[in-house]
PyMOL Python script that loads the backbone (N, CA, C, O; Angstrom):
from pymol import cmd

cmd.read_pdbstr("""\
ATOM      1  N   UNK A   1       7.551   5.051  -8.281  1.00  0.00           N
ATOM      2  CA  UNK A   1       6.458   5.756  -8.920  1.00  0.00           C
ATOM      3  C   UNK A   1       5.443   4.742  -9.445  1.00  0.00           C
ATOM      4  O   UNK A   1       5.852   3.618  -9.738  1.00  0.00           O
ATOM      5  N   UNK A   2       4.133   5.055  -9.589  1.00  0.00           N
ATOM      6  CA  UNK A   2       2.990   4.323  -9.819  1.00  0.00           C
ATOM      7  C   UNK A   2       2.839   4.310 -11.058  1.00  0.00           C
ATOM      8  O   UNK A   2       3.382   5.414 -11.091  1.00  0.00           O
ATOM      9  N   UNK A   3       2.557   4.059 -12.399  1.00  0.00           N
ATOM     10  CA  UNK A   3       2.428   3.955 -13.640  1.00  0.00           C
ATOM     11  C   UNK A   3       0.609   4.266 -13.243  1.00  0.00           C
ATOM     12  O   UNK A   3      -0.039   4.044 -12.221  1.00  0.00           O
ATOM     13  N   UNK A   4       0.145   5.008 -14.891  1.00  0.00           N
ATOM     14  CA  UNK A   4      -0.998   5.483 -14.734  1.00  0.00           C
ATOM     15  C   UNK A   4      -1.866   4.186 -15.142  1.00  0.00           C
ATOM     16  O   UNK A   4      -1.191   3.400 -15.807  1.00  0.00           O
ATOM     17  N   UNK A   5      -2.969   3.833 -14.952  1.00  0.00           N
ATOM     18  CA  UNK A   5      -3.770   2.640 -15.293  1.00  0.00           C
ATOM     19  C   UNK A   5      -4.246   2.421 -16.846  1.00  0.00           C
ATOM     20  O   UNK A   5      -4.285   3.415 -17.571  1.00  0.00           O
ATOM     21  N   UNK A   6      -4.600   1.164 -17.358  1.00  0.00           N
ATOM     22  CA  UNK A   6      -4.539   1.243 -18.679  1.00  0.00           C
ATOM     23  C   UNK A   6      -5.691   1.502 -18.669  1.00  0.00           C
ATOM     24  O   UNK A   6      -6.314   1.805 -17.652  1.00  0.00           O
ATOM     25  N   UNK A   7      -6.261   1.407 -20.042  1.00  0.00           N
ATOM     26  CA  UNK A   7      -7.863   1.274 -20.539  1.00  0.00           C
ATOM     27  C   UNK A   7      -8.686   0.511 -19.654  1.00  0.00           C
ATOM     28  O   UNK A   7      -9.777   1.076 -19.587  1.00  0.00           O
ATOM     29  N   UNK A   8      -8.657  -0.500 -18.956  1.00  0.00           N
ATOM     30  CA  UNK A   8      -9.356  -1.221 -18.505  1.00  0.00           C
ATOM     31  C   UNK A   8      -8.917  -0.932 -16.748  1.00  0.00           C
ATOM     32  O   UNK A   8      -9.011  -1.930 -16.033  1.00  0.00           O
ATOM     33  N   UNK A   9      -8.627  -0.112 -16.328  1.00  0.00           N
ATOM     34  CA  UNK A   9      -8.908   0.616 -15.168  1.00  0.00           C
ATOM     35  C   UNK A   9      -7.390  -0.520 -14.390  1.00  0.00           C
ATOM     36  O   UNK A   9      -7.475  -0.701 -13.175  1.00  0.00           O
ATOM     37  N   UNK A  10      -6.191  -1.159 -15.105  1.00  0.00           N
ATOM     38  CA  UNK A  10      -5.573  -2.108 -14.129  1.00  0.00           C
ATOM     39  C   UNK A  10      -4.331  -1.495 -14.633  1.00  0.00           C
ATOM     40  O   UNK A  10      -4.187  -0.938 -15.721  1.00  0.00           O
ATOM     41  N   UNK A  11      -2.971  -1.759 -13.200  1.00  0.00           N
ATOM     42  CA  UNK A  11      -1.969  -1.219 -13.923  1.00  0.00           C
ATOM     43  C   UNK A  11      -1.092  -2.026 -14.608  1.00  0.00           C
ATOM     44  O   UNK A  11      -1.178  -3.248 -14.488  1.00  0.00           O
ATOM     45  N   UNK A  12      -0.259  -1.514 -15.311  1.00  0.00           N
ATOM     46  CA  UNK A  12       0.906  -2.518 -15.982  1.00  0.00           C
ATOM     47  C   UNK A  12       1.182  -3.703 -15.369  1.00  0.00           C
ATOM     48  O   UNK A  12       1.469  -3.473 -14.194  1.00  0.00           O
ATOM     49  N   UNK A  13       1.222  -4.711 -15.590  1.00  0.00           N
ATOM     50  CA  UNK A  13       2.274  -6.091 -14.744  1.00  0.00           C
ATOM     51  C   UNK A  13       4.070  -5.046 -14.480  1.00  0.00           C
ATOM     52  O   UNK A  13       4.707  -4.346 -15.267  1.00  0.00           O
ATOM     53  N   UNK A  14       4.265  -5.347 -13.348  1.00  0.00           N
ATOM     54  CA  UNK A  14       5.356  -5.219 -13.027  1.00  0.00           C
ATOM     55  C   UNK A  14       5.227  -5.333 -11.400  1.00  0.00           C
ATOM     56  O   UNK A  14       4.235  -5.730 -10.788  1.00  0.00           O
ATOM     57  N   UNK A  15       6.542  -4.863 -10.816  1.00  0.00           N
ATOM     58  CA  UNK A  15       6.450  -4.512  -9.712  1.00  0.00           C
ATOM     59  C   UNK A  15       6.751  -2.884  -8.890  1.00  0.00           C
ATOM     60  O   UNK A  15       7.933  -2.835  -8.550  1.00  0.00           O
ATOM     61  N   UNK A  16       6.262  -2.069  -8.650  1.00  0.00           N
ATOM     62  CA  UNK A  16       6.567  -0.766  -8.432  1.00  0.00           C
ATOM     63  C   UNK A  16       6.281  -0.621  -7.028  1.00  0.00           C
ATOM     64  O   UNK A  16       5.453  -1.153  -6.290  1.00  0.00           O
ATOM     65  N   UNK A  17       7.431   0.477  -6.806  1.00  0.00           N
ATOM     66  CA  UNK A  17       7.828   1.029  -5.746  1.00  0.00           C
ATOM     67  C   UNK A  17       7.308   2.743  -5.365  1.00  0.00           C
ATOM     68  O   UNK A  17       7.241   3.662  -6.181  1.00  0.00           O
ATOM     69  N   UNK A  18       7.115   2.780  -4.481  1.00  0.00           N
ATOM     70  CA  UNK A  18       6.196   4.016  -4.398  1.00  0.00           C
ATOM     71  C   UNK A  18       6.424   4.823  -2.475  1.00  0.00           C
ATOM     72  O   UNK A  18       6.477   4.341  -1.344  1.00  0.00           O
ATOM     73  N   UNK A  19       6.459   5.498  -2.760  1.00  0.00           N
ATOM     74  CA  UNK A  19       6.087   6.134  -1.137  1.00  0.00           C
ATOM     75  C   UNK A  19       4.969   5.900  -0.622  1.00  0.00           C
ATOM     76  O   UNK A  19       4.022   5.679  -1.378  1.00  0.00           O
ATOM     77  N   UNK A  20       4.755   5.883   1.007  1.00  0.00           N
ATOM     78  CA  UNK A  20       3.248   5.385   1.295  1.00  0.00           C
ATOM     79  C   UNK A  20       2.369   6.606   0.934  1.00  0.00           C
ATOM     80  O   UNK A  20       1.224   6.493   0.495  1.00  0.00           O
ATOM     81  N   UNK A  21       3.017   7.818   1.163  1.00  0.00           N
ATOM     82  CA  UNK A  21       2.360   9.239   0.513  1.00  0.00           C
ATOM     83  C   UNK A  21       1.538   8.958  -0.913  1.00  0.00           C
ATOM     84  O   UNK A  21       0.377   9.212  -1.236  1.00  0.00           O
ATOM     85  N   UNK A  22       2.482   8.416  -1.524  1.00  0.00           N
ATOM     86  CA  UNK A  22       1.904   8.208  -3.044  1.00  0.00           C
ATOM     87  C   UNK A  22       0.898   7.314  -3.195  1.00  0.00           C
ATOM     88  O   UNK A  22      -0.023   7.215  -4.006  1.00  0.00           O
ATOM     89  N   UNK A  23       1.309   6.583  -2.109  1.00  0.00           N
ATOM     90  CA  UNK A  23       0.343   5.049  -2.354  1.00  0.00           C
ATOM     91  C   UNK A  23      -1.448   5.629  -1.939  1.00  0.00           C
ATOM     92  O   UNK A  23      -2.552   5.390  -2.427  1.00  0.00           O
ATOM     93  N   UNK A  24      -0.907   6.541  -0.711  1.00  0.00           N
ATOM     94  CA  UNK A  24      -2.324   6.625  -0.256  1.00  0.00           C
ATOM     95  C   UNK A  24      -3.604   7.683  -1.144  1.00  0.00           C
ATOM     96  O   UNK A  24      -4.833   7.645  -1.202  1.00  0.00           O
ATOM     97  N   UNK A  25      -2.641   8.490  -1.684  1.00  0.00           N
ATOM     98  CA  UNK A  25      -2.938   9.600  -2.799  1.00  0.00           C
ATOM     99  C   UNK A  25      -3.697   8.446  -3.741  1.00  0.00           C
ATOM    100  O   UNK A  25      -4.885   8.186  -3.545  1.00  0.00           O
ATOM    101  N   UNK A  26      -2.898   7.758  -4.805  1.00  0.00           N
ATOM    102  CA  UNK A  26      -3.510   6.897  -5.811  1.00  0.00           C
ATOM    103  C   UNK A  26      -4.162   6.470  -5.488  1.00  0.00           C
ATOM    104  O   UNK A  26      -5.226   6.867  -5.962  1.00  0.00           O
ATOM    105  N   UNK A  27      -4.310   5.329  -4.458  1.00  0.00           N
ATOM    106  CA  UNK A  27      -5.598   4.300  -3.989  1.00  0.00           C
ATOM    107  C   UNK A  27      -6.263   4.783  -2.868  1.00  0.00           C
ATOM    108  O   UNK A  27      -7.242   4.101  -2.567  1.00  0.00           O
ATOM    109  N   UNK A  28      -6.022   5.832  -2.085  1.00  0.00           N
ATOM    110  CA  UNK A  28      -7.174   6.428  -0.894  1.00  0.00           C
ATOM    111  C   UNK A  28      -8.054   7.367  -1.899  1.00  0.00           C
ATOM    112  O   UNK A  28      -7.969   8.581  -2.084  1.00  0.00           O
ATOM    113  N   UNK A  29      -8.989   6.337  -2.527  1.00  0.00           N
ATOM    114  CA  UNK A  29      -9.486   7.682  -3.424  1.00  0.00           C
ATOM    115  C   UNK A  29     -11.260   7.436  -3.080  1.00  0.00           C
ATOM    116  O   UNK A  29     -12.123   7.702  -3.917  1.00  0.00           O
ATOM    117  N   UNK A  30     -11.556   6.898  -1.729  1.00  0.00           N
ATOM    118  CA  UNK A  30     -13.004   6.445  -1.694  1.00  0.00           C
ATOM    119  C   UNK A  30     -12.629   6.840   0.217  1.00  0.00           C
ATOM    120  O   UNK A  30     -11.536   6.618   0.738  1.00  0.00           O
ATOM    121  N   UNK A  31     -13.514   7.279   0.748  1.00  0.00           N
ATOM    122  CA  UNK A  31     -13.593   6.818   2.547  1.00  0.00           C
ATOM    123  C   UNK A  31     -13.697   5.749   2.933  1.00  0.00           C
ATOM    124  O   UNK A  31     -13.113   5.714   4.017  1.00  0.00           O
ATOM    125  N   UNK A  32     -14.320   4.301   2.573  1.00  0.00           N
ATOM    126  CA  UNK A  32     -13.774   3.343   2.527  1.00  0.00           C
ATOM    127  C   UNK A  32     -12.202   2.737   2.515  1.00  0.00           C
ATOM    128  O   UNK A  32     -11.579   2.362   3.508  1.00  0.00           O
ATOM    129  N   UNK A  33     -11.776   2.742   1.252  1.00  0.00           N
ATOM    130  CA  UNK A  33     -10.452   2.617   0.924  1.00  0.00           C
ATOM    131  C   UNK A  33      -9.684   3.506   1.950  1.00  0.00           C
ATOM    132  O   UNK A  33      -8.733   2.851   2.376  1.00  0.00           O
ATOM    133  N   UNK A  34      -9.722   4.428   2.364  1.00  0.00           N
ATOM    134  CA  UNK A  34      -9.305   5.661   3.283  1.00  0.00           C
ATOM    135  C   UNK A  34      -8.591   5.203   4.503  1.00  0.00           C
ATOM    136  O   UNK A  34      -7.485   5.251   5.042  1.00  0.00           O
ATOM    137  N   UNK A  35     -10.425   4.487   4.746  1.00  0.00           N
ATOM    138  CA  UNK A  35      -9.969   3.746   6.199  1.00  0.00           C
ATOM    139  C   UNK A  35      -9.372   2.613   6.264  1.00  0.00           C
ATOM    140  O   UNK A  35      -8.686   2.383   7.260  1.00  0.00           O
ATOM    141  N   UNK A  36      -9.501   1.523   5.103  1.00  0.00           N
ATOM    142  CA  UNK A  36      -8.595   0.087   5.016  1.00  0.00           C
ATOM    143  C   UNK A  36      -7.202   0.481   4.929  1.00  0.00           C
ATOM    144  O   UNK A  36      -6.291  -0.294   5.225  1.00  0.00           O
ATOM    145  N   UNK A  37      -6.948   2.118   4.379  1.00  0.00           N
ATOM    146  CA  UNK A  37      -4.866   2.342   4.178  1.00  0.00           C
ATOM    147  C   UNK A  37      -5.003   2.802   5.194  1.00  0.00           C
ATOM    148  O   UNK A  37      -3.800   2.738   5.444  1.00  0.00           O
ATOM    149  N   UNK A  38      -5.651   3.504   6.599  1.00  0.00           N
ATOM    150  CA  UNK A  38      -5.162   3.960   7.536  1.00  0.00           C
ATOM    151  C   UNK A  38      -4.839   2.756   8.094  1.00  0.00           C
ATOM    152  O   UNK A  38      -3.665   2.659   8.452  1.00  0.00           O
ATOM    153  N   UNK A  39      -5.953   1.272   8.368  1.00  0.00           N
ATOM    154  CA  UNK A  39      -6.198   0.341   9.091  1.00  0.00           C
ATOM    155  C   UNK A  39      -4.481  -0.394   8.640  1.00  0.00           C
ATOM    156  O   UNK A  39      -3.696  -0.715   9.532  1.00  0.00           O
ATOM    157  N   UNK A  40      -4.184  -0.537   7.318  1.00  0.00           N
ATOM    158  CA  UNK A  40      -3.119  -1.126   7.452  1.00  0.00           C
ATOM    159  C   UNK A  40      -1.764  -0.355   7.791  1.00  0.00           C
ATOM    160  O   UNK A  40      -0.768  -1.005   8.111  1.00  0.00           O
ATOM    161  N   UNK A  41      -1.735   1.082   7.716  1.00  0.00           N
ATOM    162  CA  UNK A  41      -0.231   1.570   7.917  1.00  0.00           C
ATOM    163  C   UNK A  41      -0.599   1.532   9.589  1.00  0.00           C
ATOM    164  O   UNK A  41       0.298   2.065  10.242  1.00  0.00           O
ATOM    165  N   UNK A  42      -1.576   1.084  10.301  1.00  0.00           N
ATOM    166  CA  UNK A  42      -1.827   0.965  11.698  1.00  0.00           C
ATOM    167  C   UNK A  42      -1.012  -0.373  11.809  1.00  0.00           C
ATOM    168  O   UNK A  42       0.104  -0.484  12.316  1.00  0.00           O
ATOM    169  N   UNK A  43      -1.745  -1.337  11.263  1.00  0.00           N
ATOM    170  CA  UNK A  43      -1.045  -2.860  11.013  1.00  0.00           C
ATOM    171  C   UNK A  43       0.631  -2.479  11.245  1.00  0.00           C
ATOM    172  O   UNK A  43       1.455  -2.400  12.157  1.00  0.00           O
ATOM    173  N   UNK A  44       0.547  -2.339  10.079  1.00  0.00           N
ATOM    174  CA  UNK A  44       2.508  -2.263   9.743  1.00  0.00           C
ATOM    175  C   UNK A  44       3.283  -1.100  11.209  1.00  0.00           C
ATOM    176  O   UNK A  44       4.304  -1.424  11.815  1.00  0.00           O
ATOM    177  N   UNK A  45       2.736  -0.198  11.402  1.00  0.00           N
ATOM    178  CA  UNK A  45       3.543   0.277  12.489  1.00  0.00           C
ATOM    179  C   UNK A  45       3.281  -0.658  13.423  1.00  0.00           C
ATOM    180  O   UNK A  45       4.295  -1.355  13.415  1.00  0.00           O
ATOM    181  N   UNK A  46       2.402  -1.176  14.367  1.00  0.00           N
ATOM    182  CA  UNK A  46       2.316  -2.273  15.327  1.00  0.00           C
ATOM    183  C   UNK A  46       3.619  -3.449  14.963  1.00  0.00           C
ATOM    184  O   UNK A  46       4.557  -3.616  15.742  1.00  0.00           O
ATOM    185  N   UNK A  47       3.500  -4.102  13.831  1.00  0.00           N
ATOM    186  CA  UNK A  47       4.079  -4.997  13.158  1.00  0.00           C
ATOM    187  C   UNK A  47       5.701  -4.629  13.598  1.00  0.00           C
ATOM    188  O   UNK A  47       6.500  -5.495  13.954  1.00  0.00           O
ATOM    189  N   UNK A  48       6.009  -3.203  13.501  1.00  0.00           N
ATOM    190  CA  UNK A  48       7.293  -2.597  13.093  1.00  0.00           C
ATOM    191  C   UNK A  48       7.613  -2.630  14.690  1.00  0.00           C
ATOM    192  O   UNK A  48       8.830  -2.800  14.752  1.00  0.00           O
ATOM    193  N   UNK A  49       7.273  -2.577  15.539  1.00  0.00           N
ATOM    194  CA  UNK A  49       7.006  -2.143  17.207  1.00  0.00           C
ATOM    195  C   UNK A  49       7.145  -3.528  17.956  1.00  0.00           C
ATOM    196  O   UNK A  49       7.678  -3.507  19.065  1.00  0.00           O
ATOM    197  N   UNK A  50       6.749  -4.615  17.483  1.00  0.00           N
ATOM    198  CA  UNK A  50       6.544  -5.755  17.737  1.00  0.00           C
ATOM    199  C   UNK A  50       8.041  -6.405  17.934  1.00  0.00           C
ATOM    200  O   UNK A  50       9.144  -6.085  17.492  1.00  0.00           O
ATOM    201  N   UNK A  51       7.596  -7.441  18.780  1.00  0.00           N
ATOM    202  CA  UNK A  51       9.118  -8.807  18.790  1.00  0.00           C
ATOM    203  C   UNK A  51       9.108  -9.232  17.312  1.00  0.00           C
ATOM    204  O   UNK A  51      10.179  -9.790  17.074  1.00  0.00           O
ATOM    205  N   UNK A  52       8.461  -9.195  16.425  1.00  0.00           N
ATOM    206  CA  UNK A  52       8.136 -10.409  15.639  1.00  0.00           C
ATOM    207  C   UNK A  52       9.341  -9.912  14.457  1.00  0.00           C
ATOM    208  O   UNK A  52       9.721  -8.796  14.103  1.00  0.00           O
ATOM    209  N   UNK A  53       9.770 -11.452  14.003  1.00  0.00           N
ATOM    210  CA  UNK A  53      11.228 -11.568  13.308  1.00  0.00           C
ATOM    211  C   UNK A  53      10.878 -11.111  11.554  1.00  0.00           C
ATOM    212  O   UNK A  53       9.995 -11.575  10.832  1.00  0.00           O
ATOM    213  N   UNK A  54      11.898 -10.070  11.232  1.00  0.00           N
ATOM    214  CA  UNK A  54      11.899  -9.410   9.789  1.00  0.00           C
ATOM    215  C   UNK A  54      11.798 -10.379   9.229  1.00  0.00           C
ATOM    216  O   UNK A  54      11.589  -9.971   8.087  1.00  0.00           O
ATOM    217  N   UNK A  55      11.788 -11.837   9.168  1.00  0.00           N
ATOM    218  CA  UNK A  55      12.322 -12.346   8.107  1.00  0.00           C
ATOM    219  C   UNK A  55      10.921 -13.605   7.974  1.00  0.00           C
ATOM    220  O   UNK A  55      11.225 -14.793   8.084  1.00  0.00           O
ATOM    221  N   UNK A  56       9.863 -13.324   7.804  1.00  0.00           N
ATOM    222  CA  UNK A  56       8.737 -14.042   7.797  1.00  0.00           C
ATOM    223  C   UNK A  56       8.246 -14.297   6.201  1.00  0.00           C
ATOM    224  O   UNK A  56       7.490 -15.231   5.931  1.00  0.00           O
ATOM    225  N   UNK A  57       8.745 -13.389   5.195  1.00  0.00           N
ATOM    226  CA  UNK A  57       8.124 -13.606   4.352  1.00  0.00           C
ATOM    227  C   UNK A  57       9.115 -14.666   3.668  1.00  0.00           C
ATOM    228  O   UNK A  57       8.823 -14.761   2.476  1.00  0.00           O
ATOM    229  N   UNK A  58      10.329 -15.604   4.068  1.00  0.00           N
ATOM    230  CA  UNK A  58      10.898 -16.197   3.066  1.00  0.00           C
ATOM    231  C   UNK A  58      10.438 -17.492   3.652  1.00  0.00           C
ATOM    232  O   UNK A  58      10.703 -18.554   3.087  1.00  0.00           O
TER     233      UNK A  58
END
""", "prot")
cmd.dss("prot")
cmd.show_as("cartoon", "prot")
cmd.util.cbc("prot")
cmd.orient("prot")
């Protein structure tokens, strides 16, 4: 779940976990932004489809 934003429009420090449903709800909130979360869950399925090895981020 997403924590709501403080006074100054940023969220808590932490790290949160969220559905991409949720994600796109909270931050698809401009047609811009719209198209950069379609452009990346495009990314990540390609990514997911791909040879390329799970283990890149360590």
């Amino acid at each position: 779940m997403i924590p709501e934003f403080d006074e100054n429009g940023n969220l808590p420090p932490g790290v949160y976990w969220a559905e991409w449903e949720e994600f796109k709800d909270r931050f698809g909130i401009t047609p811009l932004r719209t198209r950069m979360i379609d452009g990346l869950q495009m990314a990540f399925l390609a990514a997911k489809g791909s040879r390329m090895p799970n283990n890149l981020h360590q």
